[in-house]
C-alpha atoms as one frame of an Amber mdcrd trajectory, in Angstrom:
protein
  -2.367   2.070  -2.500  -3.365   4.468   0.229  -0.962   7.029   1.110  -0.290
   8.734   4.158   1.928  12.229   5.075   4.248  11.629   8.267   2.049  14.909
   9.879  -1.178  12.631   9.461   0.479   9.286  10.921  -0.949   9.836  14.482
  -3.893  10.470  13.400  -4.301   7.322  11.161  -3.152   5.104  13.564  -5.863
   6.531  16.046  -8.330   5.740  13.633  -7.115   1.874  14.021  -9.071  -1.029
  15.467  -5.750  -2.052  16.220  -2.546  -0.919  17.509  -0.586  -0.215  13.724
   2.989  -1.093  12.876   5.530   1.452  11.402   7.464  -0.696   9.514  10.654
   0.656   8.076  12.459  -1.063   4.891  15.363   1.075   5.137  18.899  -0.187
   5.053  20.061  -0.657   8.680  22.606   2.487   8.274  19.815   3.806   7.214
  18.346   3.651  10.473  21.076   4.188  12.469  21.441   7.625  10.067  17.710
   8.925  10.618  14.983   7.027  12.281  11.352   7.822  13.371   9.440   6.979
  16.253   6.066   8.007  17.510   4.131   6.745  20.587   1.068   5.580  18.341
   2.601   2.785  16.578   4.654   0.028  17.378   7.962   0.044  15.326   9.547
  -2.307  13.474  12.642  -2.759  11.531  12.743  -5.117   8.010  14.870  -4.085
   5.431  13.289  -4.113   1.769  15.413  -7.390   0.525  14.396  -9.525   3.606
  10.716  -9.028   3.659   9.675 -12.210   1.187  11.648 -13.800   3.950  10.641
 -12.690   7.045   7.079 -12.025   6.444   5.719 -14.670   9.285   7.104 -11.658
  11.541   4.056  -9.549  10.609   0.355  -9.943  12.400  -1.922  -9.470   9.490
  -4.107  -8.056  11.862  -2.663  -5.102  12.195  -2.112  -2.330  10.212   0.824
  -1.693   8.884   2.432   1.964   7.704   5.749   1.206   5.506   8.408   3.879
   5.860  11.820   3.809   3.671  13.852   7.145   2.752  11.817   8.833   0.191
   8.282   6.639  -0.101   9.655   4.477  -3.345  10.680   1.357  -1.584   8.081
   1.500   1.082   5.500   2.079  -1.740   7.289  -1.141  -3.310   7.202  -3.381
   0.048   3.127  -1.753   0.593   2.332  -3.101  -2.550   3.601  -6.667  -1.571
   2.040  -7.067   1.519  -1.055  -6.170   0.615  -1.700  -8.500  -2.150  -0.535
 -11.065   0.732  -3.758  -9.756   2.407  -2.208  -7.366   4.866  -4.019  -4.104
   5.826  -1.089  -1.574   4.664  -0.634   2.316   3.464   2.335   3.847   2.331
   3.998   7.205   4.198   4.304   9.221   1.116   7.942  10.762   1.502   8.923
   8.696   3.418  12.315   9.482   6.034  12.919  12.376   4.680   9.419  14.044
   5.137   8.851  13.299   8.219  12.152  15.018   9.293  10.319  17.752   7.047
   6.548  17.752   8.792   6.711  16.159  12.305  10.517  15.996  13.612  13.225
  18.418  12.507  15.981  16.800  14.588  15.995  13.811  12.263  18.986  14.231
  10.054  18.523  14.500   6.466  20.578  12.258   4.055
């Protein structure tokens, strides 16, 4: 499973034939606590439990970057999608390192 920092996102999703996803498996206070954005992916909120479930939501032609608090349950959700044939990496550290590398206003919890 490919992983990616937060500080090389933009960069990865440049490199895209298509416009990626940042898809975050977080908890939605979770979200509400800390959440990332960035102009060079579309964003989009599933939480870990509900992905078997909702996954005729995702475009498996896009790329797909999963994001959760620390990189464990995103790594978990990457793995799933892509042996359902979706085009996925992992942001290593998920939340919490991106508050670290790209944004320091995102709260840390």
């Amino acid at each position: 499973m490919e992983q990616i920092t937060p500080e090389h996102i933009a960069e990865w999703a440049k490199a895209q034939p298509q416009r990626p996803i940042l898809l975050d498996v977080r908890e939605g206070w979770e979200l509400q606590t800390a959440s990332a954005k960035t102009d060079a992916l579309d964003f989009l909120h599933i939480p870990m439990q509900t992905i078997p479930a909702r996954l005729d939501e995702l475009d498996k032609s896009r790329p797909i970057a999963c994001l959760c608090h620390h990189g464990g349950r995103s790594m978990q959700v990457a793995a799933f999608l892509q042996q359902h044939g979706f085009q996925v990496v992992n942001v290593a550290g998920g939340i919490h390192a991106w508050s670290a590398q790209v944004d320091p206003t995102i709260p840390v919890y």
